[in-house]
C-alpha positions as CSV (number, residue, x, y, z in Angstrom):
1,X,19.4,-10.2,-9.9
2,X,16.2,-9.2,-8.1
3,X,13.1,-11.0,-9.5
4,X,10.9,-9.6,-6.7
5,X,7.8,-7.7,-7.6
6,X,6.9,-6.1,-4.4
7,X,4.7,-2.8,-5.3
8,X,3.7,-0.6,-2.1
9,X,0.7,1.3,-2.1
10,X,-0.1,4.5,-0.5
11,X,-3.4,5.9,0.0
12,X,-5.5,8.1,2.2
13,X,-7.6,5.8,4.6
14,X,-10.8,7.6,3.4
15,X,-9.7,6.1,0.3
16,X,-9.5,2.9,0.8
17,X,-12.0,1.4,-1.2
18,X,-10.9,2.7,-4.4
19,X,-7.1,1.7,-3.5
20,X,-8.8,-2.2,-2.9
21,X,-10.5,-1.6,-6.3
22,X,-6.8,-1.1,-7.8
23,X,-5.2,-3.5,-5.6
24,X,-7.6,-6.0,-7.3
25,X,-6.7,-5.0,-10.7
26,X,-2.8,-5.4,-10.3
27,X,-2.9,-8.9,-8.6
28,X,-2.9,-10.6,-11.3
29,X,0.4,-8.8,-12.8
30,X,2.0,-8.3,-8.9
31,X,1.0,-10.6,-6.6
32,X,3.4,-9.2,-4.0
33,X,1.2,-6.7,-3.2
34,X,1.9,-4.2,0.2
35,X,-1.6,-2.8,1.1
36,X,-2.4,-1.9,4.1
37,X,-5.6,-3.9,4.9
38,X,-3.6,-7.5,4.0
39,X,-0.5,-6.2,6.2
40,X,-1.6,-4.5,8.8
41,X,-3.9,-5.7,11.8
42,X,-4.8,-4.1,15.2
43,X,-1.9,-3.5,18.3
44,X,0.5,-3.5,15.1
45,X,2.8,-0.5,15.1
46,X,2.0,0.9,11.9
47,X,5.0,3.5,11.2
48,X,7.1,0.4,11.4
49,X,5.1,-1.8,9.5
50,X,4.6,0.8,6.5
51,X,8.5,1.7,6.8
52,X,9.7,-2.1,6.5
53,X,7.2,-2.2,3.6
54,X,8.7,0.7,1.8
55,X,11.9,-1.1,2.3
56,X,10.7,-4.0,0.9
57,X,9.0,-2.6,-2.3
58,X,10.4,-2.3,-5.4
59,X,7.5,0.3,-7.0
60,X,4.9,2.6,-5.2
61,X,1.9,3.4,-6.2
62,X,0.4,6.6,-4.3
63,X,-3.4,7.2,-4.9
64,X,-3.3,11.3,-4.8
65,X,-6.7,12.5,-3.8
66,X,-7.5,14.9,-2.3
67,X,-8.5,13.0,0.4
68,X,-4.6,12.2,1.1
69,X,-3.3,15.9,0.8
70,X,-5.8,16.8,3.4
71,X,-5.1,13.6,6.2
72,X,-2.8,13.3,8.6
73,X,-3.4,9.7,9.0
């Protein structure tokens, strides 16, 4: 049985201090947390890193604004 916890969050970057602000709030209850800002870091290749992340997640969490409908980031 699989005991992970892993949650992946998705976000618009123009949203990324209300994704911390949740991030902060589910710590406590999911400490495996993928967010972007404590995964990824510069010269990374980022469609890989959020693909092996995905992979790796149990739950996702998408923070629809409408910041992320209009970004192609």
């Amino acid at each position: 049985m699989n005991t992970r916890k892993k949650v992946f969050v998705s976000y618009a970057s123009t949203d990324s201090e209300i994704a911390r602000r949740i991030v902060d709030c589910l710590k406590e209850s999911y400490p495996e947390l993928w967010f972007a800002e404590y995964v990824i870091v510069g010269g990374d290749n980022v469609i890989l890193d959020i693909n092996a992340g995905l992979v790796d997640s149990l739950m996702g969490i998408p923070i629809l604004s409408n910041n992320f409908f209009e970004t192609n980031d």
